[in-house]
C-alpha positions as CSV (number, residue, x, y, z in Angstrom):
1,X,4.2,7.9,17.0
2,X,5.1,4.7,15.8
3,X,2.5,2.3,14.2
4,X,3.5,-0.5,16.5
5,X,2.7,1.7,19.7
6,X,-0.5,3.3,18.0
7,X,-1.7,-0.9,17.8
8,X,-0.6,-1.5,21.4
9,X,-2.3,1.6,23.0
10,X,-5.5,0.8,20.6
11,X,-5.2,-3.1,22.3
12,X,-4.7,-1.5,25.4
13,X,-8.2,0.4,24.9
14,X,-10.1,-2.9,23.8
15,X,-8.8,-4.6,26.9
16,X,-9.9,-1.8,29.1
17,X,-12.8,-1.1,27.3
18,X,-14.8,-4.3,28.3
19,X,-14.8,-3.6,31.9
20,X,-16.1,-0.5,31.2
21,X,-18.7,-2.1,29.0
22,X,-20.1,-4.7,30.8
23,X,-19.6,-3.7,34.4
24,X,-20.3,0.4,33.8
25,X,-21.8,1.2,30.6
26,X,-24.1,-0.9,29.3
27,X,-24.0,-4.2,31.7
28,X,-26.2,-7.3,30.3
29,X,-29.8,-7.6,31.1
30,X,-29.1,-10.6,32.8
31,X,-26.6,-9.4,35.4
32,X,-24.1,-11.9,34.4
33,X,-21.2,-8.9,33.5
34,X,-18.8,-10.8,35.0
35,X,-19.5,-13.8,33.2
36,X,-19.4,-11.6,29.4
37,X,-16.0,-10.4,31.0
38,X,-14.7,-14.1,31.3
39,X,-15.9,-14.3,27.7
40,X,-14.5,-11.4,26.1
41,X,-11.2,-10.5,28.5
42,X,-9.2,-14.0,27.3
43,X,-9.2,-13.6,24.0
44,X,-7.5,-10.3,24.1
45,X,-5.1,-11.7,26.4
46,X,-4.1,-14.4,24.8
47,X,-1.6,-12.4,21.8
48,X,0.3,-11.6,25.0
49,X,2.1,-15.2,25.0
50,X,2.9,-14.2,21.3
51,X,5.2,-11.4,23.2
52,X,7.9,-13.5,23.9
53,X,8.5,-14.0,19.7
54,X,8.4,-10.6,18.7
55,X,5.9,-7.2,19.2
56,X,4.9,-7.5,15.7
57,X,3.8,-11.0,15.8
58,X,2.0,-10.6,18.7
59,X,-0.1,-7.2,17.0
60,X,-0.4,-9.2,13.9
61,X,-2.5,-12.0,16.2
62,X,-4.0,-9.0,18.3
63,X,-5.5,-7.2,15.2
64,X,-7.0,-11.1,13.9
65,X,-8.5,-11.4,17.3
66,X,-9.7,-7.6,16.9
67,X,-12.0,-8.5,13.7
68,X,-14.1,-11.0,16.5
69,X,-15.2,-7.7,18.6
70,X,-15.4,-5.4,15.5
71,X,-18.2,-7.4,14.9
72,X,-19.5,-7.9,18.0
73,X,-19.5,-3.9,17.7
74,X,-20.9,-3.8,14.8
75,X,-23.8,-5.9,15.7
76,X,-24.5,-4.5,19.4
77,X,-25.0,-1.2,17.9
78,X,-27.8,-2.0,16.1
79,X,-29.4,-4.5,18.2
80,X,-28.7,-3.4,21.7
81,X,-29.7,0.8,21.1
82,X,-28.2,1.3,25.2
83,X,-25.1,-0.3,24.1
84,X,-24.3,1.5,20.7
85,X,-22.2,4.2,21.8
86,X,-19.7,1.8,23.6
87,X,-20.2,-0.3,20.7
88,X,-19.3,2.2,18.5
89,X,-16.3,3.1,20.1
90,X,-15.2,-0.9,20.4
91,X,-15.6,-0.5,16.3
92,X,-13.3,2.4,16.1
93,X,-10.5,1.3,18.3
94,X,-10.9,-2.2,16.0
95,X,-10.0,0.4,13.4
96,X,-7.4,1.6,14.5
97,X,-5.7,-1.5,15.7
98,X,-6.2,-2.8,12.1
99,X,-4.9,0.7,10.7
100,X,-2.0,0.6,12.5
101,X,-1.5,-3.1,11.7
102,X,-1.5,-1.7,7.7
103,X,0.6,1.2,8.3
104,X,3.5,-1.1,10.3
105,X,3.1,-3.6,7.3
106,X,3.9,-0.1,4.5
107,X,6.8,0.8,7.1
108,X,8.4,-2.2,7.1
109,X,7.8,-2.8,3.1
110,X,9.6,0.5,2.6
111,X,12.6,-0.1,5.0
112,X,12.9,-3.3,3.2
113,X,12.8,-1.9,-0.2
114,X,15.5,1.2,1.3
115,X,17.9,-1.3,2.3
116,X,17.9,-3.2,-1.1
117,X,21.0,-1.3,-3.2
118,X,19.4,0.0,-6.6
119,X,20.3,-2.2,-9.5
């Protein structure tokens, strides 16, 4: 599996991992999970107008926006205990998208330096 369809299935998972957090999982004290989805769903959309330049763009400003709800994961499993496995899982699929932004950056580095002739 490639490193740029390992970030977009782990983007794929944030998106649909707020619905399931805030309207399943562990929904706000408040009631208001469809407000926290109008919060947290845009952001994640938003790389998808970066689309039209190029996957790897758009991953690039998918995995920046990722580092927002890794610590918003980081944070809501400690202070919300209800929350923290959902939390926790928000924190590893940041991982991965971030992983997979690092191993696409190595594969790209190393086609670049195969297609240079030695000399």
């Amino acid at each position: 599996m490639t490193a740029l369809r390992v970030g977009f299935l782990a983007w794929a998972g944030l998106v649909a991992l707020q619905p399931a957090w805030y309207l399943w999982s562990a929904p706000p004290q408040n009631g208001q999970g469809a407000l926290a989805l109008a919060l947290t769903l845009p952001p994640l959309l938003l790389p998808l107008l970066a689309l039209r330049t190029g996957a790897r763009r758009a991953l690039t400003w998918i995995g920046i926006v990722s580092l927002f709800y890794f610590c918003h994961g980081i944070v809501a499993a400690y202070a919300v205990p209800a929350a923290r496995p959902i939390a926790l899982l928000q924190v590893l699929i940041c991982t991965l998208l971030v992983g997979a932004l690092g191993w696409n950056a190595i594969a790209a580095r190393r086609r670049a330096g195969a297609a240079r002739p030695a000399g």
